[in-house]
N, C-alpha and C positions, 0 to 999 in steps of 0.2 A: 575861615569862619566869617560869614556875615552877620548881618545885625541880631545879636543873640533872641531869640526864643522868648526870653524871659531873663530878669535881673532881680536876684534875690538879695535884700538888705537885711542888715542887720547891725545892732550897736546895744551898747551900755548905756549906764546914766553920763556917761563923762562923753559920748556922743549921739547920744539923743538928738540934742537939738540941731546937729548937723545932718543927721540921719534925715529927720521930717524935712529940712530943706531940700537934701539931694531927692526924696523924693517926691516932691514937688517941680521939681525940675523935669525929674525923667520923664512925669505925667506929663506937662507940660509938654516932651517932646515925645508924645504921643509912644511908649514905650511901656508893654508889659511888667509891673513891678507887682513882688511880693513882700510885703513885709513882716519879717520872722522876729520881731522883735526889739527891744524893747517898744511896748505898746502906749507906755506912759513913762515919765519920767519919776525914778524913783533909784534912789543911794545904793539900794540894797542889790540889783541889778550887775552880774557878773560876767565880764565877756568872756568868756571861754564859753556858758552856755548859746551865748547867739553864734558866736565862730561854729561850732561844731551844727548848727541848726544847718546855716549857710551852707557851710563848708557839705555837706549831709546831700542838700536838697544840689548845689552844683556839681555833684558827683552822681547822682541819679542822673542829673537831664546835663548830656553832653553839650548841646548848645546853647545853654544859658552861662551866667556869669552870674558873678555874687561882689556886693559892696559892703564890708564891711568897715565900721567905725568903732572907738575906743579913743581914749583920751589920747596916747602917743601913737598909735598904730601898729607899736609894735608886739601888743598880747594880743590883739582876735589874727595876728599875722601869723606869728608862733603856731597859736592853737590849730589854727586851722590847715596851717600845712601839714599836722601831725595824721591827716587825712591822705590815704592814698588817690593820687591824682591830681589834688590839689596844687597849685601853684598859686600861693598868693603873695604879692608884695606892695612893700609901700607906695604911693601915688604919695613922694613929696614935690614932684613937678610934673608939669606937662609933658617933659623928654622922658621921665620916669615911667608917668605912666601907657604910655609908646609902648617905648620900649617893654616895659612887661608884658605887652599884649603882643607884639611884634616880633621880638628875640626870643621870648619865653614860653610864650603861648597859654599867657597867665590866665585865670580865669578866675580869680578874685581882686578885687582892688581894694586895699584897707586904706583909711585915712582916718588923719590925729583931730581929735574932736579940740583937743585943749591947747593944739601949739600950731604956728603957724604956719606956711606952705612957702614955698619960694612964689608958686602961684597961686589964683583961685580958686578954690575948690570945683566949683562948675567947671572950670576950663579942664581941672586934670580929669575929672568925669567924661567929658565930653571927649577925651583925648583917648582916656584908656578904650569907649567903647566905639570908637570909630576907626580903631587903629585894627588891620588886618594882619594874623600873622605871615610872617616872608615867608617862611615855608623855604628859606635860604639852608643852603647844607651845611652849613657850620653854627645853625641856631637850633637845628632839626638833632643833629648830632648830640648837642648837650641836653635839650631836652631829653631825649633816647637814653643818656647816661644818668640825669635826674629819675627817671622811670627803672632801670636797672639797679640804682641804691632802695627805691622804695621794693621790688623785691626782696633783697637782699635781708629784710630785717625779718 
């Protein structure tokens, strides 16, 4: 996978305000972004509705990727892998985020709006979306077996 198509965001009020940075960022580096949400910052604001939005529109368009944000990372993470296809995980370091996009062939990246990172948020962005999967037969394999549980249900 090359440089995705498009990068769909999304977040809560507890990442909001990291949401409008990352995508500032992405603009900045001249990259296709859509953003599904939240549009303003407001309390009332629940991520499992932006996860399922993301998670929704990366499952339509196989070569885009989705940025999801929430206070700790780990509900629009949850929510959204409850989507078949989906592969989303935490982006709490640069090596993480790699590796998800690398070993896993992840296609969403969540990050914790309210706790910190081992690194900087830009960097594990910049990491997860430049990192190519190996396409190695022992990462191909468990992905293969992740796809075979999501039948199964």
């Amino acid at each position: 996978m090359s440089s995705p198509s498009i990068i769909y965001i999304g977040a809560d009020h507890a990442g909001f305000a990291l949401k409008e940075s990352v995508k500032r960022h992405l603009n900045d580096r001249e990259f296709e972004v859509e953003d599904l949400g939240a549009h303003e910052l407001s309390p009332g604001d629940d991520y499992p509705v932006f996860a399922a939005r993301v998670a929704q529109a990366v499952r339509e368009n196989p070569r885009s990727v989705g940025i999801l944000i929430c206070g700790s990372a780990e509900g629009v993470c949850i929510a959204a892998n409850k989507f078949d296809g989906i592969r989303a995980g935490i982006g709490f370091s640069i090596d993480a985020a790699r590796s998800l996009r690398a070993n896993d062939t992840g296609n969403i990246l969540c990050l914790a709006g309210r706790l910190s990172t081992i690194d900087a948020p830009m960097a594990i962005v910049d990491a997860f979306l430049t990192a190519e999967p190996s396409g190695e037969t022992r990462h191909m394999r468990r992905v293969n077996e992740i796809r075979a549980i999501e039948v199964q249900e």
